[in-house]
N, C-alpha and C positions, 0 to 999 in steps of 0.2 A: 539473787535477790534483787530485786528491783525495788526503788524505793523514790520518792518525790523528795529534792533538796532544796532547801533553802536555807540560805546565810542568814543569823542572827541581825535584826536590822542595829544598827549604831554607828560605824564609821563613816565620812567622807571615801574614802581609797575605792573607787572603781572596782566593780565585780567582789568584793568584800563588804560584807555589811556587819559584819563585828570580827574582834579580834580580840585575842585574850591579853591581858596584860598583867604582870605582875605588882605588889607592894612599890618596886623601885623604875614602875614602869617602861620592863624591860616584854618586849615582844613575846608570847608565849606559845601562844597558836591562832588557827581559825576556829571557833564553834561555829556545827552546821548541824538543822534542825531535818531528821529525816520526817515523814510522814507514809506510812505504810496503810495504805487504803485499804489493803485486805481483812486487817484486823484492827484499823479505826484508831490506829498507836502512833503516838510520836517520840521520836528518837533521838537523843543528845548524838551528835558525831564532833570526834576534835581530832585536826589535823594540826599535830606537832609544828613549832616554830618553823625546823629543819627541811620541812616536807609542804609548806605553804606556799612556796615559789610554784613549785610543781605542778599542785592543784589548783593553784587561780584559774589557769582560761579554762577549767571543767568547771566552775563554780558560779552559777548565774540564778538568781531568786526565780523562784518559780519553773524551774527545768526539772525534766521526768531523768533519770539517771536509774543506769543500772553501776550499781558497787559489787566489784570481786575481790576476794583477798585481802580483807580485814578482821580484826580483833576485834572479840566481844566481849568488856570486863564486867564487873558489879560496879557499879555507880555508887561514887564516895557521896555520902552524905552534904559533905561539907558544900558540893559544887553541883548539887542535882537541879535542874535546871526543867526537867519533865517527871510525868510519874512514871516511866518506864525503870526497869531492872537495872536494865545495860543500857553501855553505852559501846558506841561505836569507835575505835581510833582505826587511824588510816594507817597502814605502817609501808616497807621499802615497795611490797609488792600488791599494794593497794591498785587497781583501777578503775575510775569511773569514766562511762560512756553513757552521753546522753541517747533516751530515746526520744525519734522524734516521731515516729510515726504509731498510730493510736492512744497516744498521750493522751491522760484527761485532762480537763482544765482545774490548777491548781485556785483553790480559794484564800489567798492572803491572809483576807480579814479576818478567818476565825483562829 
């Protein structure tokens, strides 16, 4: 599956643009906003506290990414963030590789 990523925009932190954080403002993960051009959808993705170090230097706004070996759950209500079903979590044997060649240009602003 090939999908467009981009970090939720909100933090200062280099190559993170949001972070989740709990009640006691304790670190929870990254949310990362897939965008599937094939069928014009976009995607909640969270990458666990534990597993955030990992994925930073693959995580940059606006990069074409191909994702293997992830989890597709039902999206809780309480934290639905898109209109999509699922969401995506990253787990041990997640990979993402960016594409760079024939990449489309990602549109930010909409």
């Amino acid at each position: 599956m090939s999908l467009s990523s981009s970090p939720v925009p909100q933090t200062g932190v280099p190559g993170v643009r949001h972070s989740t954080f709990d009640h006691t403002r304790e670190f929870m993960g990254i949310t990362v906003l897939f965008f599937d051009e094939k069928v014009n959808s976009v995607i909640h993705g969270f990458i666990p506290a534990g597993r955030a170090n990992h994925y930073m230097p693959s995580l940059k706004a606006g990069s074409i990414v191909k994702v293997d070996h992830f989890e597709v759950a039902r999206y809780s209500s309480m934290y639905k963030i898109t209109d999509h079903l699922f969401l995506i979590r990253f787990i041990s044997p997640t990979i993402i590789d960016e594409v760079i060649t024939g990449a489309p240009e990602i549109n930010l602003q909409s």
